[in-house]
C-alpha positions in Angstrom: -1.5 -9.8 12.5 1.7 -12.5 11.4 0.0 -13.1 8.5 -0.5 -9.4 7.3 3.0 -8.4 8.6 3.4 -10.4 5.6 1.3 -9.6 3.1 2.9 -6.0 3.3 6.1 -7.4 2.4 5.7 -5.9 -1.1 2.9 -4.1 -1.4 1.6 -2.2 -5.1 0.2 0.8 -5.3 -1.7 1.5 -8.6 -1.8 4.2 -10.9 -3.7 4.2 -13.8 -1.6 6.8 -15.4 1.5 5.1 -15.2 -0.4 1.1 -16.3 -1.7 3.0 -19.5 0.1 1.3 -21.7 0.6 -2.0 -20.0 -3.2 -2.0 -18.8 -3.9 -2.0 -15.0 -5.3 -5.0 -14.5 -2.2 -7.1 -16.4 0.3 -4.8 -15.2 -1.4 -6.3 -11.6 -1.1 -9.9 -12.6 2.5 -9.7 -13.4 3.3 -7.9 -10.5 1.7 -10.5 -8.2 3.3 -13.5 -10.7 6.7 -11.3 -9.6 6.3 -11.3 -5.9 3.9 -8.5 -4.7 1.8 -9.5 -1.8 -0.6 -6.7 -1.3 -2.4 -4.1 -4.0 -3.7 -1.1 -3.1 -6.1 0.5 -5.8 -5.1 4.0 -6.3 -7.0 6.3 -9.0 -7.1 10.0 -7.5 -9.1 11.0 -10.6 -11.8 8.6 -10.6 -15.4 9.0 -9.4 -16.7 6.0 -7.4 -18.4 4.1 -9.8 -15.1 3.9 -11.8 -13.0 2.9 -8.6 -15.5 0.2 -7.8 -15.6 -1.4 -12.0 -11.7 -1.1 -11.3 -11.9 -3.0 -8.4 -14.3 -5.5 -9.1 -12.0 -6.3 -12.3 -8.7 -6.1 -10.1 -10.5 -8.6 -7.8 -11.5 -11.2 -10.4 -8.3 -11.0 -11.6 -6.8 -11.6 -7.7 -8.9 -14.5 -7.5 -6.7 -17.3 -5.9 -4.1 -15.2 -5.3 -4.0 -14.4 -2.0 -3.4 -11.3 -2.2 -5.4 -8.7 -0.4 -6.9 -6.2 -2.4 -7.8 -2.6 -0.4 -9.0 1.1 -2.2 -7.2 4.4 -1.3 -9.5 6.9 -0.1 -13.0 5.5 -1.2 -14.3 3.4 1.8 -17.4 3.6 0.0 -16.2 1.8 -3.0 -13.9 -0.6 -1.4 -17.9 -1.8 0.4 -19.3 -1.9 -2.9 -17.0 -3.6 -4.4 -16.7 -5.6 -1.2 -12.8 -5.8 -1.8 -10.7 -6.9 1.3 -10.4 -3.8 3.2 -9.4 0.1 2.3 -6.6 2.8 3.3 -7.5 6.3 4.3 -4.9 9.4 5.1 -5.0 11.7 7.8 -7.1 14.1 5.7 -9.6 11.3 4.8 -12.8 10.1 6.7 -12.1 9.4 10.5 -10.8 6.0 11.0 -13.6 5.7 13.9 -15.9 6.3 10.9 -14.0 4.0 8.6 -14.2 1.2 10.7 -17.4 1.4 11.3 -18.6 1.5 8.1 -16.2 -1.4 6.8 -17.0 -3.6 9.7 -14.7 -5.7 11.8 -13.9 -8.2 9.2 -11.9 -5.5 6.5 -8.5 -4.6 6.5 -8.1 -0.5 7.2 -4.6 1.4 6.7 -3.4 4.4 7.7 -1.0 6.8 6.5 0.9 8.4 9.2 3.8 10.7 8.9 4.7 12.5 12.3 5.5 11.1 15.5 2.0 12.6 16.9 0.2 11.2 14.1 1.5 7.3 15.0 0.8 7.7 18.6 -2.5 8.7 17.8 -3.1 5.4 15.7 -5.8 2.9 17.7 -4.8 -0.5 17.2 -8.5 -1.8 18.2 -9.0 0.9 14.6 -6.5 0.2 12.6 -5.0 -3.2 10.8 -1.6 -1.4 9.6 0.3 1.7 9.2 1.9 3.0 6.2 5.1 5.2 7.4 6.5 8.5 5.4 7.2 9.6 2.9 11.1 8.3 2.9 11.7 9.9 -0.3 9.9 12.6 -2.0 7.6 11.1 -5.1 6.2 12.5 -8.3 3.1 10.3 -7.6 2.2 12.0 -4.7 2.8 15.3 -4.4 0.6 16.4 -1.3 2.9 15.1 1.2 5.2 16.5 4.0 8.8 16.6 4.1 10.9 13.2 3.5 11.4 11.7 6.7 14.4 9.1 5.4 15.4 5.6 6.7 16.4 7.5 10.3 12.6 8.9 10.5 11.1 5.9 9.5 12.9 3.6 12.0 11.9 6.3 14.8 8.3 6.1 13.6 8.3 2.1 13.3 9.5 2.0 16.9 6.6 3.9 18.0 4.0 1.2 17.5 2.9 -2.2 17.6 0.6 -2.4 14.0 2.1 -3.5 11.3 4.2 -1.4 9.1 4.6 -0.4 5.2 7.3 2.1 4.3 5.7 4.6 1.4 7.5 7.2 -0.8 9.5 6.4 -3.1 10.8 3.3 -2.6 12.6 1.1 -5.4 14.1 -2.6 -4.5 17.6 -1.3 -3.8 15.8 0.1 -0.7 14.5 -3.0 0.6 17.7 -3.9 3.3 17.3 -1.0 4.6 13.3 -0.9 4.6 13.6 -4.5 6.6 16.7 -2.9 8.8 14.3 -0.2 10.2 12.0 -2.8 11.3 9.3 -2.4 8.8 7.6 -5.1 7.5 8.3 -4.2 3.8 7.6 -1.2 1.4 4.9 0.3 -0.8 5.8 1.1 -4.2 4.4 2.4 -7.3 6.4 3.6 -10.3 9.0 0.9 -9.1 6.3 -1.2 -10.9 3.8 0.4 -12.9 5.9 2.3 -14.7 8.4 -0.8 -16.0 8.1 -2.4 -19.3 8.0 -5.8 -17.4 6.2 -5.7 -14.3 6.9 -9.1 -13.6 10.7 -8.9 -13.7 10.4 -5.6 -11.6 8.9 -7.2 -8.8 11.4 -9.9 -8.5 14.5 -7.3 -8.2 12.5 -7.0 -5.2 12.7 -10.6 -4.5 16.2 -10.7 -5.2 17.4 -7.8 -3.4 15.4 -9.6 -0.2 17.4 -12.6 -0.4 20.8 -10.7 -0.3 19.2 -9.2 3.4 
């Protein structure tokens, strides 16, 4: 798991709404050309068959990257599309089910945002944990309370997965994202909603280096 400890480092979370204007799939490129080091395909108003063209365009454009590429909510898509892995919340499709759907070789996150909910996470299921909400975001509003830096260091402390910190998160956050013991943050306006997407993902780089 060292190397996806890593790969969550700075990890995008897409919204179509927010890429309008800069297009999703440049909007992806730039990002990655700034630093990111994971995408998560998010599109809560898409049907399948969009979710999979999206990701099969996101993909080509990944190609040589690196840079995993998982679905939010759509195991079925993220197998047609055969994309690196997908992410699934504690309302979505059993992770048991998940997993056994993807297969052993995909990457499958969880979102987790209690103590209960943590403990409950089976390392022999799931590749990573993604820990909150810190903050409380516009672009996810079915969430529970903000559990802040002291909630998520209690949550990271409660398992051995790999970690993402999720809600939002900008890069003056990202000493105290690493300081809890995270192994980096999820964002999504941070980036999609920037002019420059590449130059928004390096204040992330930038605020790393002063850590």
């Amino acid at each position: 798991m060292i190397g996806l400890r890593q790969k969550l480092r700075l990890y995008l979370v897409t919204d179509p709404t927010l890429c309008r204007d800069y297009g999703l799939i440049r909007t992806v490129q730039d990002a990655v050309s700034g630093g990111v080091t994971m995408v998560q395909l998010r599109a809560k108003e898409a049907s399948t068959a969009e979710r999979v063209q999206m990701a099969v365009d996101l993909k080509a454009a990944l190609a040589g990257t690196g840079v995993p590429l998982v679905i939010n909510d759509d195991v079925d898509a993220a197998i047609e599309a055969d994309v690196d892995g997908a992410h699934i919340g504690q309302g979505d499709m059993a992770p048991e089910k998940a997993r056994s759907l993807l297969g052993p070789g995909k990457i499958l996150g969880l979102s987790c945002e209690t103590i209960e909910t943590v403990q409950a996470a089976d390392s022999d299921i799931i590749d990573y944990l993604g820990l909150g909400p810190v903050f409380g975001t516009a672009t996810k509003t079915d969430h529970e309370a903000a559990i802040g830096f002291e909630g998520l260091e209690r949550l990271v402390a409660l398992t051995s997965l790999p970690t993402v910190a999720i809600g939002g998160l900008k890069s003056v956050h990202q000493a105290r994202v690493l300081a809890s013991g995270a192994n980096g943050q999820a964002v999504v306006s941070a980036i999609c909603r920037q002019p420059d997407p590449k130059a928004a993902a390096q204040k992330f780089m930038i605020t790393e280096d002063l850590v």
